[in-house]
C-alpha positions in Angstrom: 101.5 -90.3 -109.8 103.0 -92.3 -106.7 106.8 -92.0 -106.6 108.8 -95.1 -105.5 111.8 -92.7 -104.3 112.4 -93.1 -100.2 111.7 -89.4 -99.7 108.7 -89.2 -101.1 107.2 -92.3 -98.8 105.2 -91.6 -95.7 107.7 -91.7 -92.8 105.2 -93.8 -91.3 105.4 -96.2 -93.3 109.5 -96.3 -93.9 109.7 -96.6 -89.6 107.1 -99.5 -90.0 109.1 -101.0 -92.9 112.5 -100.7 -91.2 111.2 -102.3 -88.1 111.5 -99.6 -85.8 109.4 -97.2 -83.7 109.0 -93.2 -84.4 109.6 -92.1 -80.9 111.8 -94.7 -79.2 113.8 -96.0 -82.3 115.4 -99.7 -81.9 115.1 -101.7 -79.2 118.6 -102.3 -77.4 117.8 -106.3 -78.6 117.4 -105.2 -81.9 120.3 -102.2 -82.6 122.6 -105.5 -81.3 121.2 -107.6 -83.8 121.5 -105.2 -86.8 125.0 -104.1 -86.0 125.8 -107.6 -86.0 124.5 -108.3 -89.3 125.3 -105.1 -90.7 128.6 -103.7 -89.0 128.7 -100.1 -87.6 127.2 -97.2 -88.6 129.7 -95.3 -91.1 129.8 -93.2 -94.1 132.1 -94.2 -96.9 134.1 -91.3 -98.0 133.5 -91.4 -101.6 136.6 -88.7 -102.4 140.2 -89.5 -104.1 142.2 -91.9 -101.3 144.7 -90.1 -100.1 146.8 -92.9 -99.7 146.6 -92.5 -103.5 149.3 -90.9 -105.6 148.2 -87.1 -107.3 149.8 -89.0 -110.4 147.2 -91.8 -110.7 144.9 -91.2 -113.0 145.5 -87.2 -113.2 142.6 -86.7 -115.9 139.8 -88.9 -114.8 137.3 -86.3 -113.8 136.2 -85.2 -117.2 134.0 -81.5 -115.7 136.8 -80.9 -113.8 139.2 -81.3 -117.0 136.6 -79.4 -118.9 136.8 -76.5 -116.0 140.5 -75.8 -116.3 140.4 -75.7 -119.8 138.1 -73.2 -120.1 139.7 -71.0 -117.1 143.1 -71.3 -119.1 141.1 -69.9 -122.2 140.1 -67.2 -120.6 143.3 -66.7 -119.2 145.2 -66.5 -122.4 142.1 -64.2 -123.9 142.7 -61.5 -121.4 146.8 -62.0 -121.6 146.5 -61.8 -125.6 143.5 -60.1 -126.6 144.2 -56.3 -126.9 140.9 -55.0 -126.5 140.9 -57.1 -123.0 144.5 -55.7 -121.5 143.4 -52.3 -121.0 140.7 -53.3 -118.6 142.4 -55.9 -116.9 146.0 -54.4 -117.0 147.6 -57.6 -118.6 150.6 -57.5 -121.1 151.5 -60.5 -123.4 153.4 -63.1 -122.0 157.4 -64.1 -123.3 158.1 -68.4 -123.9 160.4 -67.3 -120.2 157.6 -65.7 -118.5 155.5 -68.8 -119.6 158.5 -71.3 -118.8 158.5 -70.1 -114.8 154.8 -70.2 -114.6 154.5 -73.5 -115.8 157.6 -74.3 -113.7 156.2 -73.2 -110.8 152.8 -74.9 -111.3 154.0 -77.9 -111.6 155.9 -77.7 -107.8 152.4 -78.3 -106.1 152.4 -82.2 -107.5 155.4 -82.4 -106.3 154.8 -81.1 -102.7 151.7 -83.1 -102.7 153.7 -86.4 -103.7 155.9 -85.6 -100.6 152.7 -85.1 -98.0 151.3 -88.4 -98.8 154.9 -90.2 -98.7 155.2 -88.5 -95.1 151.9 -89.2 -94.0 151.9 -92.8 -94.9 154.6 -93.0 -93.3 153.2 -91.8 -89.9 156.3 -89.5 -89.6 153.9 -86.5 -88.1 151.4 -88.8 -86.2 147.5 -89.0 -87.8 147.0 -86.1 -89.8 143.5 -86.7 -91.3 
C-alpha cells in the first residue's frame, strides 16, 4: 500500500519534483527566482502572540483546561482526604488560607499584563 504522505516518497523523486539537484541544490538563477515568488525562508511561529493580552481568550486550549483541572483535583484530594495527609504531610485548608493562595495566583496575570505593556512599548529595547 503506496502512501501519498511526503516522507514516505523517494527523496529522489521529491528533489526531481521540486526542481532541484541532490548534491548542489538550486542554482543561484533559480533560489532568486523562488524567493521572488515565494518571499524568504521563515518559520511561522504558531504559539500565543505576545503582543496578545494573557486575558484574551484565557480558556481556549481545551487539554490544557482539562490538565489544570485535574491537577487541582488532586490537589484538593491530598489537602482533604485523610488517608492521603499522613503520607504527604498536608492539613486542611481555612476559606483565609484559600483566599491568599488564590490571591497570590492571580498576581502572575497581572505581572504578565505589565511585561507585554513594557515590551510593546520598547521601554527595555527587543526582548524576544
Amino acid at each position: 500500500m503506496a502512501s501519498n504522505a511526503w516522507h514516505a516518497q523517494d527523496a529522489a523523486k521529491i528533489i526531481a519534483d521540486l526542481g532541484s539537484d541532490a548534491h548542489w541544490g538550486l542554482t543561484q538563477h533559480e533560489a532568486g527566482l523562488r524567493l521572488e515568488r515565494h518571499g524568504p525562508n521563515e518559520l511561522k511561529t504558531a504559539s500565543r502572540s505576545d503582543r496578545r493580552s494573557v486575558l484574551h481568550r484565557p480558556f481556549a486550549i481545551k487539554w490544557l483546561n482539562l490538565a489544570v483541572l485535574w491537577e487541582l483535583a488532586l490537589l484538593v484530594l491530598i489537602v482533604y482526604a485523610p488517608v492521603l495527609q499522613m503520607p504527604f504531610g498536608t492539613f486542611s485548608l481555612t476559606l483565609k488560607d484559600w483566599a491568599i493562595v488564590i490571591g497570590l495566583s492571580l498576581t502572575i496575570s497581572a505581572v504578565l499584563e505589565l511585561v507585554t505593556w513594557v515590551e510593546l512599548r520598547g521601554w527595555f529595547g527587543a526582548m524576544s
